[in-house]
C-alpha positions in Angstrom: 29.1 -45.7 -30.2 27.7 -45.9 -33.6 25.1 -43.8 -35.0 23.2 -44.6 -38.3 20.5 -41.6 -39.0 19.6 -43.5 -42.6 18.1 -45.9 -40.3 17.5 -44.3 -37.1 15.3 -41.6 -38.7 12.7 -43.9 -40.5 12.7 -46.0 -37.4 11.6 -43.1 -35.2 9.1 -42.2 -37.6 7.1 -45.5 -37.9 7.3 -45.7 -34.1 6.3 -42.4 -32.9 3.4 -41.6 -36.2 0.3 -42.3 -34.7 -2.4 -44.7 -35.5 -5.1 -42.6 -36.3 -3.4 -40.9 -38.7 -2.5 -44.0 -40.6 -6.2 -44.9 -40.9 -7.5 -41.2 -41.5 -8.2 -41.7 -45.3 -10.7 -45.0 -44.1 -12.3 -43.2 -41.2 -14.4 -40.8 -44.4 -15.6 -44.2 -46.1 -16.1 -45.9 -43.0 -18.4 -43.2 -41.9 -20.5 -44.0 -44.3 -20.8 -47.3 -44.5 -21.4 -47.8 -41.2 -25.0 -47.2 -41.8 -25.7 -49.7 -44.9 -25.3 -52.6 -43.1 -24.9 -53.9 -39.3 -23.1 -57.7 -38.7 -25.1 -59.6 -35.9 -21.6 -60.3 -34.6 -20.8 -57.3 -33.9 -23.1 -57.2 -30.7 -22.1 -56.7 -28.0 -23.2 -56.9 -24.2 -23.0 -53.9 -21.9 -19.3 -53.8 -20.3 -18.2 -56.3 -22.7 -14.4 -55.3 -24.0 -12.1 -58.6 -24.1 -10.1 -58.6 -27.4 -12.2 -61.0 -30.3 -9.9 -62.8 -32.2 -12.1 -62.9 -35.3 -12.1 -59.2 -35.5 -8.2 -58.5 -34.9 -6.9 -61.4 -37.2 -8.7 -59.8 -40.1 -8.6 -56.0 -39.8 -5.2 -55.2 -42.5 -4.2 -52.3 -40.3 -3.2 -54.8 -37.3 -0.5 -56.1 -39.5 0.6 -52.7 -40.7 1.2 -52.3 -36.7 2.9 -55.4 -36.4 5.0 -54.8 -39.7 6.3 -50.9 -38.4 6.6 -51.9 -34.5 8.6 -54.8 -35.7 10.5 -52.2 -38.1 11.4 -49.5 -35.7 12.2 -51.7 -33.0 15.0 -53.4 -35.1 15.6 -49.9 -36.6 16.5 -48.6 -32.8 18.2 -51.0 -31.1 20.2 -53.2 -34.1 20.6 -50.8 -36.9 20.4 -47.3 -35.7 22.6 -47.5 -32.7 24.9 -50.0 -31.4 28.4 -50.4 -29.4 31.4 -52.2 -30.9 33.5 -54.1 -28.5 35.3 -51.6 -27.9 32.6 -50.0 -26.2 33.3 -48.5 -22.4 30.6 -49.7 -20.1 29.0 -46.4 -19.7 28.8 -45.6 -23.3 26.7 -49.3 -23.4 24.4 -47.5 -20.9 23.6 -44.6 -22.2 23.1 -46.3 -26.3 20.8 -48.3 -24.0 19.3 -45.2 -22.2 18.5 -43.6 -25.6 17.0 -46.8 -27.2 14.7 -47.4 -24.1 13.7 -43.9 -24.1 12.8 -44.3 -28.4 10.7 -47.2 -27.3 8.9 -46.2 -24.1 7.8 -42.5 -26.1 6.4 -45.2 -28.7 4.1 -46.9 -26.1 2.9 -44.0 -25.3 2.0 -42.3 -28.3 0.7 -45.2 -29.5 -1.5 -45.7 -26.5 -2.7 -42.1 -26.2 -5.2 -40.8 -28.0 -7.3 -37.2 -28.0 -10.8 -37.7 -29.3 -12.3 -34.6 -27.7 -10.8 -36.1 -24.8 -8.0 -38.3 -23.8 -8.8 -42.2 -25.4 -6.3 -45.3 -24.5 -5.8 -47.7 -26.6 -4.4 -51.5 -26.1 -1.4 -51.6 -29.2 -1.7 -55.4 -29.6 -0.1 -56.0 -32.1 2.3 -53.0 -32.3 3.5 -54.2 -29.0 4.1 -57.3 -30.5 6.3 -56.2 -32.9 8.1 -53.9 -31.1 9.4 -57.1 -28.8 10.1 -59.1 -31.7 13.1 -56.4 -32.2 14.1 -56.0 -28.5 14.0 -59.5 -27.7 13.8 -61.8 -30.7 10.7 -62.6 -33.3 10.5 -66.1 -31.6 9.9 -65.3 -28.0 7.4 -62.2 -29.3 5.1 -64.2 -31.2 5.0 -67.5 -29.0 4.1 -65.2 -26.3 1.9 -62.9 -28.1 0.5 -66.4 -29.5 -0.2 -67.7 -25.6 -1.7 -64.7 -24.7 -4.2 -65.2 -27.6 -4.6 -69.0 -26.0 -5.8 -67.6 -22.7 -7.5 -64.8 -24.3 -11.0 -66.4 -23.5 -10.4 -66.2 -19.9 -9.2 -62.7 -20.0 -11.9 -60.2 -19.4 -10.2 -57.0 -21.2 -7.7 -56.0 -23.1 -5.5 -54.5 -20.1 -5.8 -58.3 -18.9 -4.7 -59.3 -22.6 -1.6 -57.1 -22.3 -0.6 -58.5 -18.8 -0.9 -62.1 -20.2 1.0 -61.0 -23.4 3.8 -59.0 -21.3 4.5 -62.4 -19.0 4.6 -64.8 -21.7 6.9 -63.0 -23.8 8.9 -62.8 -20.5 8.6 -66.7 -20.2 9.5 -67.7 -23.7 12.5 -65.2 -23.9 13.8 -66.5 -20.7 13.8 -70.0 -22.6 15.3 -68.7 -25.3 18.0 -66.0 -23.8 17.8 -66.4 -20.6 16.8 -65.2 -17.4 19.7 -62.9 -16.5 18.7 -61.0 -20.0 18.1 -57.3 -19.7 16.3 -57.4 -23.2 13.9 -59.8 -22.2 12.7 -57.2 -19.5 12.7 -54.2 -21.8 10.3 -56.4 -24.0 7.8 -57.2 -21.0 8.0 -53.8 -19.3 7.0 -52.1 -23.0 4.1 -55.3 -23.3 2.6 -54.4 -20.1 3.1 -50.4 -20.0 -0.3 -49.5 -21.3 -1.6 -51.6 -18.5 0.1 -49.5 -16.0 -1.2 -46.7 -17.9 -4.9 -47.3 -17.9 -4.5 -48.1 -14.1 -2.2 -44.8 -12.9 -5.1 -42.4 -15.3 -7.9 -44.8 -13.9 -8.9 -45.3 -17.4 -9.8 -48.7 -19.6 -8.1 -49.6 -22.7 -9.7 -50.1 -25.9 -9.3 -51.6 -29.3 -9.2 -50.0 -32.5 -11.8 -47.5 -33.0 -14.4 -49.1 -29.9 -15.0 -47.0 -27.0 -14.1 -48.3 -23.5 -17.0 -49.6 -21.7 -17.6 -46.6 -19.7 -18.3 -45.0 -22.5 -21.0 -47.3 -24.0 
């Protein structure tokens, strides 16, 4: 087993820090301009939650998801611990145990949120950078890129998630296989907050909008 703390550390950290508090400087200015001017576009009808493509692609802290998931994924499971070949086959299972356990505690602080009261949110694009480092950048974003393809059809982000969870699956079995236990890390991660919002009964959101039960 090999350890590296000069890289496991700062991988932990960008994986387990929470979104909110990357943002918390923008929430004081965004406060108050939220009342100089109001976009038409940003309308929407009563229950209406699916994921709009020209409001993720062009809000910077999306990216800054993507970057740090991509980050601390490859932080955990290439950099920060590994096997040589040596390796015995239960020292491979528990480096694994440990790096799944990193990863799923990232889902879920990433998808929790107290705002008064517990809040879930759909990590897009974290999510998608956390697979690019458990299963490879190429199946990640072609699947994360089909989800975005059927996005129209899907009615919510926990919908999104689902669609972006099975074509990363599909893509990384192309690419590594189907017998790969990465690729099924990288789907069951993708479609965790799903499973989340339905075990707590609870929507998912996106970035600071509310679910639609509370609209």
């Amino acid at each position: 087993m090999i350890v590296n703390l000069f890289y496991l550390f700062p991988a932990v950290a960008l994986l387990w820090i929470p979104r909110q508090l990357l943002r918390f400087r923008r929430s004081v200015s965004n406060r108050q301009n939220q009342h100089k001017y109001t976009d038409p576009r940003s309308f929407r009808e009563p229950g209406d939650v699916a994921l709009r493509p020209g409001e993720e692609f062009f809000k910077l802290r999306n990216y800054t998801d993507f970057l740090r998931g991509m980050a601390g994924s490859y932080g955990v499971m290439v950099f920060g611990l590994s096997s040589d070949a040596s390796a015995s086959p239960e020292t491979r299972i528990i480096i694994l145990s440990v790096q799944a356990f990193i990863l799923v505690a990232a889902v879920f602080l990433q998808t929790m949120r107290w705002e008064g009261r517990l809040v879930l949110q759909a990590p897009v694009f974290f999510l998608a950078g956390l697979a690019s480092g458990v299963c490879g950048i190429e199946s990640a974003i072609y699947g994360t890129a089909a989800a975005w393809v059927l996005n129209a059809i899907l009615p919510s982000p926990a919908a999104f998630l689902l669609a972006q969870g099975i074509s990363i699956g599909a893509f990384g079995a192309i690419y590594h296989g189907l017998s790969n236990r990465m690729v099924f890390i990288a789907v069951f991660l993708t479609i965790l907050p799903s499973f989340i919002g339905f075990a707590l009964r609870r929507p998912l959101a996106v970035g600071t909008r509310r679910p639609a039960e509370d609209m």
